[in-house]
C-alpha positions as CSV (number, residue, x, y, z in Angstrom):
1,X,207.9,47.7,288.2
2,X,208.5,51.0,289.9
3,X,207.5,53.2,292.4
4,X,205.9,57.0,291.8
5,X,206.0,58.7,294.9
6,X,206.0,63.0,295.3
7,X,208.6,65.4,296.4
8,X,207.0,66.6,299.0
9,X,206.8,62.2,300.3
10,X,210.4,62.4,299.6
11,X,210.9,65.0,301.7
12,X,208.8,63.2,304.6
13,X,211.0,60.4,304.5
14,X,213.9,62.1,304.7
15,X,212.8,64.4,306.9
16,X,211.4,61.6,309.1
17,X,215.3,59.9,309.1
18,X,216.5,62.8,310.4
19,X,214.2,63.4,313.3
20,X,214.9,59.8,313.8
21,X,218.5,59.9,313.4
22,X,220.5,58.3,315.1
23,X,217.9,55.9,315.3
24,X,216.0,54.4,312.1
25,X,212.7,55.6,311.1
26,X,210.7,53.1,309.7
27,X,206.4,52.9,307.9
28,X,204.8,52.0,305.3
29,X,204.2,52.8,301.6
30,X,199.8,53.8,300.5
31,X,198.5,53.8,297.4
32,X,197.6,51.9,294.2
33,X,199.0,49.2,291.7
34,X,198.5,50.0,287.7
35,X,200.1,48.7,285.0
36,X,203.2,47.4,287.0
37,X,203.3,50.7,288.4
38,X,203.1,51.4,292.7
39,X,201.8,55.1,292.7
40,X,202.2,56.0,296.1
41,X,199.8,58.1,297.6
42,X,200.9,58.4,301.1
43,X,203.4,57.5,303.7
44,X,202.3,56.2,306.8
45,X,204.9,56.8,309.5
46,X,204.9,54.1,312.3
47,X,207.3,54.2,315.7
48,X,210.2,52.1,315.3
49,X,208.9,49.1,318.0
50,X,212.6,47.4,318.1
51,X,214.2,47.6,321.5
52,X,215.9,51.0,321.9
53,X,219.2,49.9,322.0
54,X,219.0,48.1,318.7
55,X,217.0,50.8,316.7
56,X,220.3,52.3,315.8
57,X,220.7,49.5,313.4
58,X,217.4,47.9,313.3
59,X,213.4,48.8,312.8
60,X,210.4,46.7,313.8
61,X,207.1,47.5,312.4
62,X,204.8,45.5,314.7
63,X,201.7,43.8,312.8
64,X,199.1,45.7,314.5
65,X,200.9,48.7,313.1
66,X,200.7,46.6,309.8
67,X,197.1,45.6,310.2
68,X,196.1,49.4,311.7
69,X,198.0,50.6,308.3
70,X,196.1,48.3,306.7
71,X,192.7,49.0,307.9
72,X,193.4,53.1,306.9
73,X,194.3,52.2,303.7
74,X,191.5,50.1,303.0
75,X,189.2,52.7,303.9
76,X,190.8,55.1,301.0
77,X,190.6,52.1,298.8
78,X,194.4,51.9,298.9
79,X,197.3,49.3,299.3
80,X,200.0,48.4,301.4
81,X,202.6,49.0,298.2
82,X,206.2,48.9,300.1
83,X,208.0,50.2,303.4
84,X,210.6,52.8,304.1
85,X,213.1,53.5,306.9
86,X,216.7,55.2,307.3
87,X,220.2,53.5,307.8
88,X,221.7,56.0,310.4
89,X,225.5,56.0,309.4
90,X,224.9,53.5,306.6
91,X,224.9,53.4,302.6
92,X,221.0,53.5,301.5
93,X,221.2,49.9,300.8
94,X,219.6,46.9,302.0
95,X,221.5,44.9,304.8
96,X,221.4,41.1,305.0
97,X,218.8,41.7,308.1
98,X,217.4,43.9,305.5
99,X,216.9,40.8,303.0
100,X,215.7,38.5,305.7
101,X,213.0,40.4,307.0
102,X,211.6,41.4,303.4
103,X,208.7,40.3,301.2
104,X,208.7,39.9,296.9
105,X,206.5,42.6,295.3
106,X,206.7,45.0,298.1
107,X,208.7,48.3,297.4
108,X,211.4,49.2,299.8
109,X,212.7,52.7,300.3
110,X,215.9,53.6,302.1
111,X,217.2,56.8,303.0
112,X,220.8,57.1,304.4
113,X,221.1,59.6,307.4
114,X,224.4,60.5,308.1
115,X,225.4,63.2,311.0
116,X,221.6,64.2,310.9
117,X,221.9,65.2,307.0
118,X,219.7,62.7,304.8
119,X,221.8,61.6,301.8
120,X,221.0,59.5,299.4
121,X,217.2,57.7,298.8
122,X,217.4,54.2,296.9
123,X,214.5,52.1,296.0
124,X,214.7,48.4,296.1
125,X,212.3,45.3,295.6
126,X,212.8,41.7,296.8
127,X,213.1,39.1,294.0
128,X,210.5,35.9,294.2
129,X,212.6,33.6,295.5
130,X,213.7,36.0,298.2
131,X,217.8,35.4,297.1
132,X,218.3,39.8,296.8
133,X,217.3,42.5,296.1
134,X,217.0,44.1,293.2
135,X,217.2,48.1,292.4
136,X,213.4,49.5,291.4
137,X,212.9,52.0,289.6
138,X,211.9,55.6,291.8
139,X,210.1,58.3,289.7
140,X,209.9,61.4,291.5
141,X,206.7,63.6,290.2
């Protein structure tokens, strides 16, 4: 699979990470599944609901945010395709907290933030059993 998302959603994400910063930023991924493809139609930002002193390393998107997200989307006729958020100080990769808090199928998009500068921007996706994650493919149109 991979994800389609714009530059200007790029741009929100990382822009989002650096408001953020040094905190994570965290939401969620709208839009619509064809042909193995996730074309991502919006982001939906959500506050980071972890306790303060943990969202320097951590993000928690509560499930009313989820189901909230959920309801928008539906009303566009869109889908819950993936989440993003930003590792302040960190590699845009997942963590092991990463991994254990992740779904199969969904698409994950991390943006490392690094003295309030976004850097690099990595897509990921969860493998079925849940053992890692796997690089997906990011197309930028």
């Amino acid at each position: 699979m991979s994800a389609r998302l714009t530059p200007t959603q790029i741009d929100q994400i990382r822009r989002e990470g650096e408001i953020s910063y040094p905190q994570e930023c965290c939401g969620l991924l709208l839009g619509t599944l064809a042909n193995g493809t996730k074309y991502i139609s919006e982001t939906y930002p959500v506050s980071n609901a972890r306790e303060e002193a943990a969202q320097f390393n951590r993000f928690l998107i509560p499930p009313s945010a989820v189901h909230k997200a959920e309801q928008y989307a539906r009303g566009k006729k869109l889908d819950v395709l993936g989440f993003y958020h930003s590792h302040p100080n960190a590699e845009a990769r997942p963590s092991a907290f990463d991994l254990e808090h992740a779904w199969p199928f969904y698409s994950y998009i991390i943006v490392s933030v690094k003295d309030r500068l976004a850097g690099d921007l990595t897509c990921w996706t969860m493998l079925d059993d849940r053992s890692q994650f796997v690089p997906e493919e990011l197309v930028i149109e």
